[in-house]
C-alpha positions as CSV (number, residue, x, y, z in Angstrom):
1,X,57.5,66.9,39.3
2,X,59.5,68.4,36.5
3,X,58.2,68.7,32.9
4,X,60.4,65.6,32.0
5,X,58.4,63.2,34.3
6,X,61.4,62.9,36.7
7,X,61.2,64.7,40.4
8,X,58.7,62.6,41.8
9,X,58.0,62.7,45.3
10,X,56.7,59.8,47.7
11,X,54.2,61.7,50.0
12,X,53.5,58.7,52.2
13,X,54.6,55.3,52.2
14,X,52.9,52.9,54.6
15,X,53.1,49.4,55.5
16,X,50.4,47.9,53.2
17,X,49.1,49.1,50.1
18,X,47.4,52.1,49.9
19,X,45.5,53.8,47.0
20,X,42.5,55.9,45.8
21,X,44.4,59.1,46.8
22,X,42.0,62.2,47.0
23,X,43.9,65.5,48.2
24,X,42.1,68.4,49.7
25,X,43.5,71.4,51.5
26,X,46.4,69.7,52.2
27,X,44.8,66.6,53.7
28,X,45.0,63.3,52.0
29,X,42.2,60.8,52.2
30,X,43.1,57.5,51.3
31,X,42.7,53.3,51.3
32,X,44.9,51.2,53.0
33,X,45.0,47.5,54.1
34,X,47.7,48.2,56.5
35,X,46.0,46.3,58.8
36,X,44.3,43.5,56.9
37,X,41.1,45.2,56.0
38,X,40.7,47.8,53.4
39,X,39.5,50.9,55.5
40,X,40.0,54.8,55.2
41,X,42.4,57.3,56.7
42,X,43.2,60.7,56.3
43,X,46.7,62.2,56.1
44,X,46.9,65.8,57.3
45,X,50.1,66.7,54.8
46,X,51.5,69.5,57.5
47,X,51.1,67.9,61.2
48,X,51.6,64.3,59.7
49,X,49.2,62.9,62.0
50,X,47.2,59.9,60.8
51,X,43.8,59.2,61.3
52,X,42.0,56.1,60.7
53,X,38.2,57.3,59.1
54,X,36.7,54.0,59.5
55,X,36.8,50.7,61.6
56,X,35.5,47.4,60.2
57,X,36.1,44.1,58.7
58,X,34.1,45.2,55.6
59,X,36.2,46.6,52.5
60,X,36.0,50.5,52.1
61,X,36.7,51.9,49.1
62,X,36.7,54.9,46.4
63,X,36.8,57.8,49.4
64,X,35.7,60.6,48.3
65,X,35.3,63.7,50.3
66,X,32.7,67.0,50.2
67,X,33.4,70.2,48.9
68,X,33.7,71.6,52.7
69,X,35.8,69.1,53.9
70,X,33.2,67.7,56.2
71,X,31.6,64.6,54.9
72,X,33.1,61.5,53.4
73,X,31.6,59.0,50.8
74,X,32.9,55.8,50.6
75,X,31.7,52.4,48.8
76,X,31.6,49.3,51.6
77,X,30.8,45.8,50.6
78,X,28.4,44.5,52.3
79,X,26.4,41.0,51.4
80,X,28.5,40.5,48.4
81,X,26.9,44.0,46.9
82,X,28.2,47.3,47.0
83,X,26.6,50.3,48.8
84,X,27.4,54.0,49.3
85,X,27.8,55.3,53.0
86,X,28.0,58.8,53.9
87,X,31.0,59.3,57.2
88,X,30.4,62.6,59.2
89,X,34.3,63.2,59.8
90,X,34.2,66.1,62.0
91,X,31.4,64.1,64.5
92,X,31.9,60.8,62.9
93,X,28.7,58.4,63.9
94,X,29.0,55.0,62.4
95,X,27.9,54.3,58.6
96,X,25.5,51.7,60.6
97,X,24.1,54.0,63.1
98,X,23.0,56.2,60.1
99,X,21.9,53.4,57.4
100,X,19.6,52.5,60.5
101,X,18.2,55.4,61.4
102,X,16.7,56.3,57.5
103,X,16.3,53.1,57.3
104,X,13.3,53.6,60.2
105,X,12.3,56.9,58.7
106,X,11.6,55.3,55.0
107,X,9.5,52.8,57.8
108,X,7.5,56.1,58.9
109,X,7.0,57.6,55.8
């Protein structure tokens, strides 16, 4: 963009509405309801390949992503109340998978 607020440049323009941009090493992390639900993708800004980050019915929002690139934190409501949900994106395992499994360790403890 130049100092005048003109030059502007659309980095990607989907098919639904997308928001919450975060940008990172030349990936971008993002919300979209291209596909009726508000889930998370990330944009790798060279390759141009497209990844979907997660897969429900349930909205996902606010993506934020970890210093080294390898976790993602997202807000998912669930029950009519928000919660936080960590994503392993380089071995992603379901938020669920995870919520369930401390969810039996707090059980142990």
């Amino acid at each position: 963009m130049k100092t005048n607020g003109t030059g502007e440049k659309v980095i990607y323009a989907g098919k639904g509405d997308d928001n919450d941009p975060i940008l990172t090493n030349n990936i971008l992390y993002f919300k979209s309801n291209v596909d009726g639900d508000w889930d998370v993708y990330k944009l790798n800004l060279k390759t141009k390949i497209l990844i979907k980050l997660t897969h429900n019915r349930l909205p996902d929002w606010n993506p934020r992503i970890s210093r080294d690139g390898t976790k993602l934190l997202i807000a998912r409501k669930l029950k009519r109340r928000w919660r936080l949900f960590f994503i392993n994106i380089q071995n992603p395992v379901p938020a669920g998978v995870i919520v369930a499994a401390i969810q039996e360790k707090v059980k142990k403890d």
